[in-house]
ROMARNU-186218 format. One record per residue (C-alpha): x, y, z; residue in three letters; residue number from 1. Coordinates in steps of 0.5 Angstrom, whole numbers, plus 500, padded with zeros to 3 digits. Example, Ala and Ser with C-alpha at 12.3 -4.5 7.8 and 13.67 -1.06 7.14 Angstrom:
<tidos>
TIDO|xx|yy|zz|residuo|num
TIDO|525|491|516|ALA|1 $
TIDO|527|498|514|SER|2 $
</tidos>
This chain:
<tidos>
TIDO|xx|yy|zz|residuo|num
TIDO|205|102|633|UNK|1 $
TIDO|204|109|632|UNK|2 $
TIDO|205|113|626|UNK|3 $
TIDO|209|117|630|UNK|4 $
TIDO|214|111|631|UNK|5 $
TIDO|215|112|623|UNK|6 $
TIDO|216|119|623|UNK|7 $
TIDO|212|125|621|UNK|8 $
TIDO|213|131|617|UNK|9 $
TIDO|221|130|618|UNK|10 $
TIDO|222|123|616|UNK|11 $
TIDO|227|120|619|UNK|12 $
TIDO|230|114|616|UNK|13 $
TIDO|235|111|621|UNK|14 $
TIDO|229|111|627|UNK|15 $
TIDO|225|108|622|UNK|16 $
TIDO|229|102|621|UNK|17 $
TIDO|230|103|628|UNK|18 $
TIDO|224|102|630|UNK|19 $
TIDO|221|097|625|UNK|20 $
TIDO|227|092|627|UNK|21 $
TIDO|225|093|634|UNK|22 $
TIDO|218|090|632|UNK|23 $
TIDO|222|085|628|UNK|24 $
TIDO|228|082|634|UNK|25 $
TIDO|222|080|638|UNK|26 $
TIDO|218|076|633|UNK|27 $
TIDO|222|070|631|UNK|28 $
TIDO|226|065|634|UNK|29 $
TIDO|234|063|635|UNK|30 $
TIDO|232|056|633|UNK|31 $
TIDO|229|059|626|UNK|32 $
TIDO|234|063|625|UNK|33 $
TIDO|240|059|626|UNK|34 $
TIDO|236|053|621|UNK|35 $
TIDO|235|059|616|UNK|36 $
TIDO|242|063|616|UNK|37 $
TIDO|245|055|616|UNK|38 $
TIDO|240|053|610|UNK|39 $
TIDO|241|060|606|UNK|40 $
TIDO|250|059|606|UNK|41 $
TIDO|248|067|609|UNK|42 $
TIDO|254|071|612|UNK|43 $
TIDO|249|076|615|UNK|44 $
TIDO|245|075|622|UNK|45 $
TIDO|239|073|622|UNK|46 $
TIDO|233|074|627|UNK|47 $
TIDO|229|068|625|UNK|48 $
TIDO|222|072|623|UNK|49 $
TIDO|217|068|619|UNK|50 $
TIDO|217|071|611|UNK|51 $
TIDO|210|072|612|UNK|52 $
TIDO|210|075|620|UNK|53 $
TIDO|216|079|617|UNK|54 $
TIDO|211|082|612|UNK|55 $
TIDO|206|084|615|UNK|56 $
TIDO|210|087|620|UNK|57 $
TIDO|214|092|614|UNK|58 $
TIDO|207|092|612|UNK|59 $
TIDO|204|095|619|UNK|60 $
TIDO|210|100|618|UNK|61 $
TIDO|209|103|612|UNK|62 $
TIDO|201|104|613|UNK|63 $
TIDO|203|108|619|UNK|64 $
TIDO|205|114|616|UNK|65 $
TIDO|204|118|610|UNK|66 $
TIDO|206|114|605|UNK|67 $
TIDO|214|116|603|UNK|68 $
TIDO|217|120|597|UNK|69 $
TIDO|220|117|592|UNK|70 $
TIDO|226|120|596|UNK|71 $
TIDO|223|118|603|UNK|72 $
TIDO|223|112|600|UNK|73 $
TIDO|230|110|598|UNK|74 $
TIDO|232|113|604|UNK|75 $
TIDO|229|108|608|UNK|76 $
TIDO|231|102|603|UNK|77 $
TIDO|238|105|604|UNK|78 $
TIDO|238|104|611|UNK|79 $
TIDO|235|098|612|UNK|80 $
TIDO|239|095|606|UNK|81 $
TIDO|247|097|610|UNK|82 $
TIDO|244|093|616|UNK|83 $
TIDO|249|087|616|UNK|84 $
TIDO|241|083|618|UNK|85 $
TIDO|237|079|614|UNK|86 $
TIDO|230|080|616|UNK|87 $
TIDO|233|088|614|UNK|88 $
TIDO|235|087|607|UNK|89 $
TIDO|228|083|607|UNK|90 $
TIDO|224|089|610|UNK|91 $
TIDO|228|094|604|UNK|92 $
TIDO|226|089|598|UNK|93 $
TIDO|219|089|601|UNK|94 $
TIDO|219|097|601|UNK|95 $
TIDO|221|097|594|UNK|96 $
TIDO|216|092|593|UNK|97 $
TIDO|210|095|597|UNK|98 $
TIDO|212|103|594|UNK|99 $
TIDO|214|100|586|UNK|100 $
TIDO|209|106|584|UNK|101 $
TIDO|213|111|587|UNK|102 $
TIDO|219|108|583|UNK|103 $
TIDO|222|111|576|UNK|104 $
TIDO|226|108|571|UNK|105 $
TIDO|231|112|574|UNK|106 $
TIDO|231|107|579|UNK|107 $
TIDO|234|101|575|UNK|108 $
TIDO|240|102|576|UNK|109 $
TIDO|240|101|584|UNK|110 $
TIDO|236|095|584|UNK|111 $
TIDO|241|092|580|UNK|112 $
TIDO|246|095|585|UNK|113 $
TIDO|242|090|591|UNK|114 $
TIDO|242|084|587|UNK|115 $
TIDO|249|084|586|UNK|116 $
TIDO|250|085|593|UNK|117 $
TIDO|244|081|595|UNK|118 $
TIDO|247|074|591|UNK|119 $
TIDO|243|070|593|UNK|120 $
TIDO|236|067|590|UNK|121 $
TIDO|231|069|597|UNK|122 $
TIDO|233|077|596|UNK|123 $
TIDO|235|077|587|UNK|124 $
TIDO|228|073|585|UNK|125 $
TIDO|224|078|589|UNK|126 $
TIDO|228|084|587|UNK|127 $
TIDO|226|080|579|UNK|128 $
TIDO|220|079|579|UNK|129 $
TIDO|217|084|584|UNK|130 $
TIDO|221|089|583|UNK|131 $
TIDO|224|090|576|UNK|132 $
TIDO|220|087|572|UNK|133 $
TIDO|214|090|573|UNK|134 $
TIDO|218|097|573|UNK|135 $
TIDO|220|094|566|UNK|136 $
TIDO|214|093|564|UNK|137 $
TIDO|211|100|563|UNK|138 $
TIDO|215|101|559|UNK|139 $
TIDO|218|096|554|UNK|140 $
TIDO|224|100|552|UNK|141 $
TIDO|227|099|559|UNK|142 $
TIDO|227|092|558|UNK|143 $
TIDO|233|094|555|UNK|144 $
TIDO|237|093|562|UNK|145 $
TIDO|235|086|562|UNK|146 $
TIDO|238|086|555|UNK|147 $
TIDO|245|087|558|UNK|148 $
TIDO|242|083|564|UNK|149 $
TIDO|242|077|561|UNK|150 $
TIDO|250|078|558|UNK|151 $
TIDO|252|081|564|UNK|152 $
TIDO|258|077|568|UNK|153 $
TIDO|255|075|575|UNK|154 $
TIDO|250|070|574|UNK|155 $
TIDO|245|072|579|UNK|156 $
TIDO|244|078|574|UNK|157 $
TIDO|242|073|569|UNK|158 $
TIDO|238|070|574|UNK|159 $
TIDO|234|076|575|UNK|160 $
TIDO|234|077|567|UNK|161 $
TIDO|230|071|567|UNK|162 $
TIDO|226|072|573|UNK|163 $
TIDO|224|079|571|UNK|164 $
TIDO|219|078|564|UNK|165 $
TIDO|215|073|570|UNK|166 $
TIDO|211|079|571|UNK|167 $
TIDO|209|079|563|UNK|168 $
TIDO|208|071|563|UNK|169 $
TIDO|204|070|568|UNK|170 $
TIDO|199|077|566|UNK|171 $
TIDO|198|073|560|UNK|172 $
TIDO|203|077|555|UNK|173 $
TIDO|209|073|555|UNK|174 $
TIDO|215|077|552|UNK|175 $
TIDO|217|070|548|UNK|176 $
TIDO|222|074|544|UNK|177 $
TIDO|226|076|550|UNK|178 $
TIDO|226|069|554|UNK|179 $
TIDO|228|066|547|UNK|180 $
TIDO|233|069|547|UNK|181 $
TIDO|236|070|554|UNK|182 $
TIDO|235|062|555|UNK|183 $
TIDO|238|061|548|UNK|184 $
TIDO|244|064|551|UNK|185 $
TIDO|244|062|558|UNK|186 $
TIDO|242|055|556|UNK|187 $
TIDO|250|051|557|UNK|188 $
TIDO|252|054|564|UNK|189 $
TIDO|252|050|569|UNK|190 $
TIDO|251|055|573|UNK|191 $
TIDO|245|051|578|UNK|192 $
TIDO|241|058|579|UNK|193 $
TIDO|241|060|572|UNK|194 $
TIDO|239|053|570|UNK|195 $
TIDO|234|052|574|UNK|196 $
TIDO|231|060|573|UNK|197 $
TIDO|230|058|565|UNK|198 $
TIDO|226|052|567|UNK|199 $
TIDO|222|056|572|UNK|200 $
TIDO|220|061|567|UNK|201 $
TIDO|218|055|562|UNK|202 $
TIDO|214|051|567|UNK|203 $
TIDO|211|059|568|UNK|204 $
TIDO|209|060|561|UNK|205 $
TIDO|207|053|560|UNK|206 $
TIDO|201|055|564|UNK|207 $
TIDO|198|059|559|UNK|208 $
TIDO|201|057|553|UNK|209 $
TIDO|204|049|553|UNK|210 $
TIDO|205|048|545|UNK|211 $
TIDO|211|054|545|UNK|212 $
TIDO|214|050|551|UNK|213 $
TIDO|213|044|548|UNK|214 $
TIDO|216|045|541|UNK|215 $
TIDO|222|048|546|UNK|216 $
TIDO|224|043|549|UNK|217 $
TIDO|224|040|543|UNK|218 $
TIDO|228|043|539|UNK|219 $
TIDO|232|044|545|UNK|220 $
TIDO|232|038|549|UNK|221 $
TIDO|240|035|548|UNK|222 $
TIDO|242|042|551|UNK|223 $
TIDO|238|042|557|UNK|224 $
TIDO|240|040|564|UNK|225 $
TIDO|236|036|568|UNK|226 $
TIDO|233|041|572|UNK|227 $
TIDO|232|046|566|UNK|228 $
TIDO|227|039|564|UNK|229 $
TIDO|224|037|570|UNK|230 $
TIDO|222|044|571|UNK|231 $
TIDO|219|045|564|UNK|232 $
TIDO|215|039|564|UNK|233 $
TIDO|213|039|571|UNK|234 $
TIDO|206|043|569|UNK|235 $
TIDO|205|041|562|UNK|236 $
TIDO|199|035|561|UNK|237 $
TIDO|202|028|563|UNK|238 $
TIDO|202|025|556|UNK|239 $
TIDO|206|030|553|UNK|240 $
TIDO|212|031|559|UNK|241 $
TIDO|212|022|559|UNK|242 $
TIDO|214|024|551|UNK|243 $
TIDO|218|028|553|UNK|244 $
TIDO|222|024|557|UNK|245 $
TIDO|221|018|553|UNK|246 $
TIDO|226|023|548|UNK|247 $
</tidos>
């Protein structure tokens, strides 16, 4: 692989999806690639690539060229996202991911665009916790798109609310305020991916702070699906997750 195959000084986004898709068509399987596609319920084609092979792959392809502009940024993304082709729409998550310091608060508004087509937990819990979180982060007011995210009509948007205050949980600056509310507002769907994010976050925090998760699920145990429960408790010390299951 040469810089020259990801554009030089005029930097083409089409050939470089190109070329990076080339890379990719001869790294995976036809057996993984239907077991994937069969796994996922995907509409989309799939080469059967590794997740990990996938990124160094993209890795390899960003590291042989200059390091893009927000605008070569977002050109290339919008290349590989338009494609009908998973390890594609993986590939344009993963630029946004490798690339997040050259993405602005303006950018928000896109990333909520892919989840929304993404619709599924593989590209949004990404796209969450990699990507819009961590931008949300740097400045607390921007968490008021996860505001209007956890009340948003498209569950994988609430999802991604959710997913998106990881970054500040597992940085030891949990946003408890927010997932309190968030989760209080999300906690009688029956919407298995929203239910199982609420718990995910809680096992997360659970980590560095066991009492608040505790006290939680105390307070709110009789409206807690099972996989919220099981996901909260799983991380916490044993005598306190057989209490809690005791009820």
């Amino acid at each position: 692989m040469t810089r020259a195959t990801y554009g030089g000084p005029m930097f083409d986004p089409d050939e470089a999806t190109t070329a990076l898709l080339t890379d990719l068509a001869g790294l995976g399987t036809p057996a993984r690639a239907e077991a994937e596609k069969a796994y996922l319920k995907s509409g989309l084609d799939f080469l059967g690539v590794t997740v990990p092979v996938l990124r160094k792959t993209v890795t390899a392809a960003t590291r042989a060229r200059p390091a893009p502009t927000r605008a070569e940024l977002l050109a290339w993304v919008d290349a590989l996202w338009t494609r009908r082709l998973h390890e594609s729409r993986f590939a344009a998550i993963e630029l946004l991911r490798i690339h997040l310091r050259v993405l602005t608060r303006a950018d928000l508004p896109l990333i909520e665009r892919l989840i929304r087509e993404a619709a599924g937990w593989v590209y949004v819990d990404t796209l969450a916790e990699k990507v819009a979180g961590p931008l949300m982060g740097r400045t607390p007011a921007d968490f008021g798109t996860a505001d209007a995210w956890a009340t948003d009509t498209d569950f994988w948007v609430r999802r991604a609310a959710l997913l998106a205050l990881l970054p500040g949980v597992r940085a030891g600056a949990p946003d408890l305020v927010r997932f309190d509310r968030y989760a209080d507002s999300m906690l009688d769907e029956k919407e298995f991916f929203v239910r199982k994010a609420i718990g995910w976050v809680l096992r997360e925090i659970s980590r560095r702070d066991p009492g608040y998760v505790i006290a939680w699920t105390e307070a709110h145990r009789p409206r807690m699906s099972g996989v919220t429960f099981r996901e909260a408790v799983r991380r916490l010390p044993e005598a306190d997750a057989a209490r809690l299951r005791a009820g």
